[in-house]
C-alpha positions as CSV (number, residue, x, y, z in Angstrom):
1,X,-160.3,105.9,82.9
2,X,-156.3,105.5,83.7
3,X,-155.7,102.8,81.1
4,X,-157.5,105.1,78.4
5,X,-155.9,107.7,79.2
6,X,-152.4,105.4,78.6
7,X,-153.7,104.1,75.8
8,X,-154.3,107.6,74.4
9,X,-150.9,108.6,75.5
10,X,-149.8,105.9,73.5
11,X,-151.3,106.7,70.4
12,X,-149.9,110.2,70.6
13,X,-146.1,109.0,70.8
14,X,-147.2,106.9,67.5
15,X,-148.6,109.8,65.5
16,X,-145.6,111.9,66.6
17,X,-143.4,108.8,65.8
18,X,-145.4,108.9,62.3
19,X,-144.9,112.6,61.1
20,X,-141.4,112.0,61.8
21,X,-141.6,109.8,59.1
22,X,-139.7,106.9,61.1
23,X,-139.8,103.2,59.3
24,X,-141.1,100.0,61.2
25,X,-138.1,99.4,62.5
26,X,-137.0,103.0,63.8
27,X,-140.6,102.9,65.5
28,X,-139.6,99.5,67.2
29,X,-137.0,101.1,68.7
30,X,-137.4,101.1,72.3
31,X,-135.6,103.9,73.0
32,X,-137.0,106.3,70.6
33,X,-140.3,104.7,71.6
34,X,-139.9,105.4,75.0
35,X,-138.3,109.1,74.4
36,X,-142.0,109.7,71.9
37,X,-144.0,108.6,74.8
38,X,-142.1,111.3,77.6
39,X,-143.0,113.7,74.7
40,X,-146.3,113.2,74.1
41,X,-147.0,112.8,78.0
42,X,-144.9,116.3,78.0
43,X,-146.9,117.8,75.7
44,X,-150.2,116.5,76.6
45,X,-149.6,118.2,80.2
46,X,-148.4,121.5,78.8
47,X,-151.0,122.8,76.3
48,X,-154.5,123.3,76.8
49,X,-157.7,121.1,76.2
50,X,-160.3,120.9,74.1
51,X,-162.9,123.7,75.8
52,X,-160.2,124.7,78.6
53,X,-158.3,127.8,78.6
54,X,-155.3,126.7,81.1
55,X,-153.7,123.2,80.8
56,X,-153.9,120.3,82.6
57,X,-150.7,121.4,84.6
58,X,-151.5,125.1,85.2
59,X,-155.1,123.4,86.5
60,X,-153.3,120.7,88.9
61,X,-150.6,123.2,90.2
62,X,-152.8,126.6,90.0
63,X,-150.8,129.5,91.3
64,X,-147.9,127.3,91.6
65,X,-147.3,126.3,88.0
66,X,-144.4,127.2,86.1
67,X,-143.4,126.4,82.6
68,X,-140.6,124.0,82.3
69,X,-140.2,125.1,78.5
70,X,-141.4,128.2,77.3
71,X,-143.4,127.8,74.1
72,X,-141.3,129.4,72.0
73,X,-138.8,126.7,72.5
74,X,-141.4,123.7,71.4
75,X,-139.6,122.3,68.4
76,X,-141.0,119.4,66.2
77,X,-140.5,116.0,67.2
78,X,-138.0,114.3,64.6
79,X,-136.2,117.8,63.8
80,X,-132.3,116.7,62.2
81,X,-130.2,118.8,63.8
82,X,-126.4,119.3,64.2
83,X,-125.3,118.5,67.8
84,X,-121.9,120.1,69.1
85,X,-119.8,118.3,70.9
86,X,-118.5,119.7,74.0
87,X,-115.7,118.2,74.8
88,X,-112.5,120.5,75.4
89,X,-109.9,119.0,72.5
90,X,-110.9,118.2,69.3
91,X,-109.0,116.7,66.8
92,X,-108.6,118.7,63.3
93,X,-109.8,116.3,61.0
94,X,-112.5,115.3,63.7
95,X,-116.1,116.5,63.0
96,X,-117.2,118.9,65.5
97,X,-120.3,117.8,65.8
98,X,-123.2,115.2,65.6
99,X,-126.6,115.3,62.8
100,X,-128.9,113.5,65.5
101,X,-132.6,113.6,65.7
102,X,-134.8,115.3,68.2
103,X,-136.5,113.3,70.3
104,X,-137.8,115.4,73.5
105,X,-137.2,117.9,75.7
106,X,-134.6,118.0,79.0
107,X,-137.2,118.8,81.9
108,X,-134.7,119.6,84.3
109,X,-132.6,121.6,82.2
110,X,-132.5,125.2,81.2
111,X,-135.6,125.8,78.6
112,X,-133.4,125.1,75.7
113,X,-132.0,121.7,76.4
114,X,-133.6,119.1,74.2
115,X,-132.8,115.4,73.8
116,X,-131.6,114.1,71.0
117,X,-131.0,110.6,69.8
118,X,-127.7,109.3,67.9
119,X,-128.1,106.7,65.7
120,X,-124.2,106.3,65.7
121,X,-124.2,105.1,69.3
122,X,-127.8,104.5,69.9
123,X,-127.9,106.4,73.3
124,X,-130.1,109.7,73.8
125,X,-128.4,112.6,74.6
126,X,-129.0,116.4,76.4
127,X,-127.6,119.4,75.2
128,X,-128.4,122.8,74.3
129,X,-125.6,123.8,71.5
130,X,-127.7,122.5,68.5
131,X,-128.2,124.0,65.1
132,X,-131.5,123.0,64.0
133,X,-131.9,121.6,59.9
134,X,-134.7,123.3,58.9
135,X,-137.7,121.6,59.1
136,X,-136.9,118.2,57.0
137,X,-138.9,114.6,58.9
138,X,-135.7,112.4,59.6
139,X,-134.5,110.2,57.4
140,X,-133.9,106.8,57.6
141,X,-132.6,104.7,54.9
142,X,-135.5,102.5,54.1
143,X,-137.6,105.6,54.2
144,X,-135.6,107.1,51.6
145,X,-135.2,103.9,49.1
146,X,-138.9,103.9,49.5
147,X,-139.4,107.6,48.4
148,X,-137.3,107.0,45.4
149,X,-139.0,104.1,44.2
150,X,-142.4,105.5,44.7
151,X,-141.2,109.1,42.7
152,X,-139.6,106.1,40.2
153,X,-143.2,104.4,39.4
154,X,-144.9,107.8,39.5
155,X,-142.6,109.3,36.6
156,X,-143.3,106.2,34.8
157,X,-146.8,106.7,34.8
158,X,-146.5,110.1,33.8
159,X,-145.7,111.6,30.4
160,X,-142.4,113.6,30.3
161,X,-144.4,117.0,29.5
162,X,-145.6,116.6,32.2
163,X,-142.9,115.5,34.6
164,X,-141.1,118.5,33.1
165,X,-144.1,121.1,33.9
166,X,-143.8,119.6,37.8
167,X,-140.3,120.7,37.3
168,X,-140.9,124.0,36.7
């Protein structure tokens, strides 16, 4: 029963990993790996079951529980999002802020603190001052040189009537 239940875990970070449209070698990634899997475990334990009306937290801490993020706060895993940076000087040709990618949420933080991850340093960080994208999947590079090629060989298929009426 435990080693399903991490297997199905598992499978969870992947599908989450998945929709955020990360390539092979994003999803290798140990760190984003292991950020998907605090998600899915995260998320798993927050929302309710199949055929339950409480979940499995709310059932295991009963009067007890309260909600480490409020649901309103749930934002999709993979989100871009412009990170501020918080340090006190800033230089004036200096960006004053990171696009990094959501990759969780800060559990013992206020219920807006999320983790993000930044490719530039590869290191997951807290924070709260964000300003979300809106809802694009994160793109990597490979991901992208794949989409063109693939809208590439489907124009060629098509007639240019057509393309042009998918245009419009």
């Amino acid at each position: 029963m435990i080693e399903r239940g991490f297997a199905v875990r598992l499978e969870k970070a992947k599908v989450l990993m998945k929709n955020a449209n990360l390539n092979i070698t994003s999803q290798s990634n140990k760190i984003i790996l292991m950020e998907a899997i605090k998600t899915a475990v995260f998320l798993y334990d927050e929302c309710p079951q199949k055929n339950k009306s409480q979940s499995p937290n709310e059932l295991w801490y009963g009067a007890d529980y309260k909600q480490r993020v409020k649901p309103q706060h749930y934002v999709q895993f993979g989100r871009d999002s412009f990170v501020t940076n918080k340090r006190d000087y800033v230089k004036k040709n200096e960006s004053n802020g990171d696009v990094m990618m959501m990759v969780g949420y800060a559990l013992d933080s206020p219920s807006r603190t999320y983790r993000f991850y930044n490719p530039k340093t590869n290191a997951v960080v807290q924070s709260n001052s964000v300003t979300w994208k809106d809802f694009f999947r994160y793109e990597d590079d490979s991901v992208s040189i794949f989409k063109n090629k693939f809208m590439l060989a489907s124009m060629t298929q098509m007639t240019i009537a057509k393309a042009k009426k998918m245009m419009i």
